[in-house]
N, C-alpha and C positions, 0 to 999 in steps of 0.2 A: 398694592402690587409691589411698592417699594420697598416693604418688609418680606415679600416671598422672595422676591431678585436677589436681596441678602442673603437670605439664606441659602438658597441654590448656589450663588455663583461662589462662596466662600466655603461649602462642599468641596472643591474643585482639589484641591491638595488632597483631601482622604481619598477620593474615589482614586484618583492618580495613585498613590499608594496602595492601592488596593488592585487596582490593575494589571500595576506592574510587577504585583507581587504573584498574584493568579497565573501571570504568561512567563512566571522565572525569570525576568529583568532583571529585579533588585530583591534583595532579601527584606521579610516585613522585620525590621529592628524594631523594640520594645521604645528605642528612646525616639524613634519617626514616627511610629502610629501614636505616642506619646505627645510629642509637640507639636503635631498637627490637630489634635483633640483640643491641646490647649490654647493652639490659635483659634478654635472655633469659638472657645468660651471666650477668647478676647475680644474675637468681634461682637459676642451677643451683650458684653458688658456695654463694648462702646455703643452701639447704634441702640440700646435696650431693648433688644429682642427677645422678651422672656415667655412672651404670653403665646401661645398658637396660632398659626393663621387666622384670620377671619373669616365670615362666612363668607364663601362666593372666592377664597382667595386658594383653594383646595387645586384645582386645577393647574395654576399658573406657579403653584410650589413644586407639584410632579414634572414642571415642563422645564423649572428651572435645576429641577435634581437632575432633568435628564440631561439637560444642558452641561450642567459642571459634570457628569457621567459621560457624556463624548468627549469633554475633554483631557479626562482618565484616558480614554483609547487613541486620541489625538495624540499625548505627550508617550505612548507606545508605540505610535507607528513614525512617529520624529527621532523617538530615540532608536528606530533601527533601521530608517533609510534615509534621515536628514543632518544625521549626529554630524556627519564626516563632510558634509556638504559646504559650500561657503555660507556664512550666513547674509550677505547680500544677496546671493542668488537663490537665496532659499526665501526669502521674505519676499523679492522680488516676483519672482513667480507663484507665490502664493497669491498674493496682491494682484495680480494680475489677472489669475483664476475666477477668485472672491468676485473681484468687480466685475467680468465679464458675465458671472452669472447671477450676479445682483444686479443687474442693468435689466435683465431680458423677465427680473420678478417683477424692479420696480416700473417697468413699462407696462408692464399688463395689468398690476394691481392699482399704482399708483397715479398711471397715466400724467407723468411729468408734465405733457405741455399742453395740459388742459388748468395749471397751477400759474398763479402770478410769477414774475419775473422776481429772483429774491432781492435783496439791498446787499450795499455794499458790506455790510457787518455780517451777511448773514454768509455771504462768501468767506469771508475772513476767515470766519467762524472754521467755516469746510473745511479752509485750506488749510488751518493751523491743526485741525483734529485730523488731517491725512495724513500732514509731513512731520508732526510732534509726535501724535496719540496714538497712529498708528503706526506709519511707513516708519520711522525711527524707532516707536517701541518693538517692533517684531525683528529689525536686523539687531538688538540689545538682547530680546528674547533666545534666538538660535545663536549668539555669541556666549550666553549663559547653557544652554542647552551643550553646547560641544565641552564647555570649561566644569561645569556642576553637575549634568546631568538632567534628568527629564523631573523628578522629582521636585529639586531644589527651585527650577525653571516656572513652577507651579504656585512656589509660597509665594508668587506676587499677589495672588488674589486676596489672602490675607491682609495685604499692603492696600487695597484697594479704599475701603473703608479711612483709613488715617490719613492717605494722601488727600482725599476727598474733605475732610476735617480740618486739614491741615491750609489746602488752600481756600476756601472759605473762611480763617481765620483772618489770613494772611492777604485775601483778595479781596470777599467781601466784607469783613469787618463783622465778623461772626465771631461770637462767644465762644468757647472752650469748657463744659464743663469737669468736674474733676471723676464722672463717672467715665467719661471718654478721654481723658485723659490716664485712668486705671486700665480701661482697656485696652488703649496704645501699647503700656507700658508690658500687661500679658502676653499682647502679639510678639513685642517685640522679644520677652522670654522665651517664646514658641519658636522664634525662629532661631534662638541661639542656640538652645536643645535640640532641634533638629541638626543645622548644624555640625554639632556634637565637638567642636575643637577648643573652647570655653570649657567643657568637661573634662577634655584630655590633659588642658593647661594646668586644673586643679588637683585632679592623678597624680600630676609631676611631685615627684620628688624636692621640694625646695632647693638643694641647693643645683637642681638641671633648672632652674627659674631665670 
């Protein structure tokens, strides 16, 4: 299931592109549906994603296309009633939504207080992926969203995969191969062609340099 999640969730920039080209947002450029292709094949370098789902894994890859595919419609409907919004108050009440109605799933599915009482780490844990991973990357998200756009706002997913690599490296004392380290290197090509101001630079004229 770790290999479908990948691929779904790093869809997530093409279907946005595609989206937002369908509803006359943004124009499809040659060099965006270009370097969001190329990030794809960067992440499939790094994580070696070459082979097809597995059996029994057919399900869980439609549910994560359709996944990174709402949030094609998500980064449409931000870019035209949240563009202009603060982005603390647009994170804020998002968050506030989310939870209240993740609260009323995980009571009836999960029935929290039929579960042990967690430990002190595993609170930590909560608090640091609410106030870091979340509540801070979403007011970061719609401060990129007003400044880049709904698009640009998207290549993080790309980033998701290297960050992931990167700390594992750096945290738990994990290896680096140099297949994922090729792939980093692709992502990080995709995003500079997206981009596109790295291309403009080389346009220039030498002596406007």
């Amino acid at each position: 299931m770790d290999m479908a999640f990948a691929r779904g969730w790093n869809h997530t920039p093409l279907f946005t592109v595609a989206v937002l080209a369908v509803a006359g947002e943004e124009k499809l450029f040659a060099r965006r549906v270009g370097g969001v292709i190329v990030g794809l094949i960067g992440v499939i370098i790094l994580r070696g994603c070459f082979g097809l789902a597995a059996a029994g894994q057919g399900i869980g890859v439609l549910l994560c296309l359709a996944a990174a595919a709402s949030y094609g419609v998500a980064a449409l409907l931000a870019r035209r009633h949240l563009a202009n919004s603060p982005p603390l108050a647009s994170a804020t009440f998002q968050l506030l939504a989310s939870s209240a109605m993740m609260s009323v799933v995980a009571g009836i599915v999960e029935r929290p207080w039929t579960l042990p009482m967690p430990g002190a780490s595993t609170w930590l844990a909560v608090i640091g992926l609410a106030a870091l991973s979340t509540a801070l990357a979403y007011i970061v998200f719609f401060h990129i969203l007003r400044r880049s756009g709904a698009t640009n706002v998207m290549l993080v997913t790309l980033l998701i995969p290297v960050t992931a690599i990167l700390l594992g490296y750096l945290v738990l004392g994990e290896s680096i191969s140099l297949r994922e380290i090729a792939g980093a290197l692709v992502i990080g090509s995709a995003l500079l062609l997206i981009d596109g101001r790295v291309l403009e630079w080389f346009r220039r004229p030498a002596v406007e340099r």
